[in-house]
N, C-alpha and C positions, 0 to 999 in steps of 0.2 A: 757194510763191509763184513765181511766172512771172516768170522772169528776161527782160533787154532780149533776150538768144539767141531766146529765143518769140516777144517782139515785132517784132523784125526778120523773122524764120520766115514769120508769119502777115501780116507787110504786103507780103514778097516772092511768098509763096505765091497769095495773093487779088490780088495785081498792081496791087495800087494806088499812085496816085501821091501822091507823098509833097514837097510845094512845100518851098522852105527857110524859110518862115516856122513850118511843121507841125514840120517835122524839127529846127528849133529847138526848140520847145515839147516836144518829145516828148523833147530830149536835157536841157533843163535839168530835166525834171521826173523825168525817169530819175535824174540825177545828185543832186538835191533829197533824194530817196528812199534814195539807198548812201547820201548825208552824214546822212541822222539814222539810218537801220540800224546806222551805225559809230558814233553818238554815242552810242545806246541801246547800244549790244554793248560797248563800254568804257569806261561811266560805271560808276561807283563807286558802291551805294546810300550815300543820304544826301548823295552830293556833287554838284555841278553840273559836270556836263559840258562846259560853258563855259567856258574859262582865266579866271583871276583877275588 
């Protein structure tokens, strides 16, 4: 899996311009992606990963 390091890599490398409304979008859906990775990587089977 292609980590944000690549993504940054490859929009620095191709020099493209990156507005703050992209670079938002690109940082909530980066961080969207760790928050369920981490949900999925220390849920309990059987349990919900969700606090009670």
């Amino acid at each position: 899996m292609p980590g944000l390091g690549s993504l940054a890599s490859a929009l620095y490398i191709l020099d493209l311009p990156i507005d703050v409304p992209t670079g938002t979008d690109l940082a909530t859906a980066a961080a969207a992606g760790i928050t369920a990775l981490a949900d999925r990587h220390h849920s309990i089977p059987g349990e919900s990963a969700e606090p009670s």
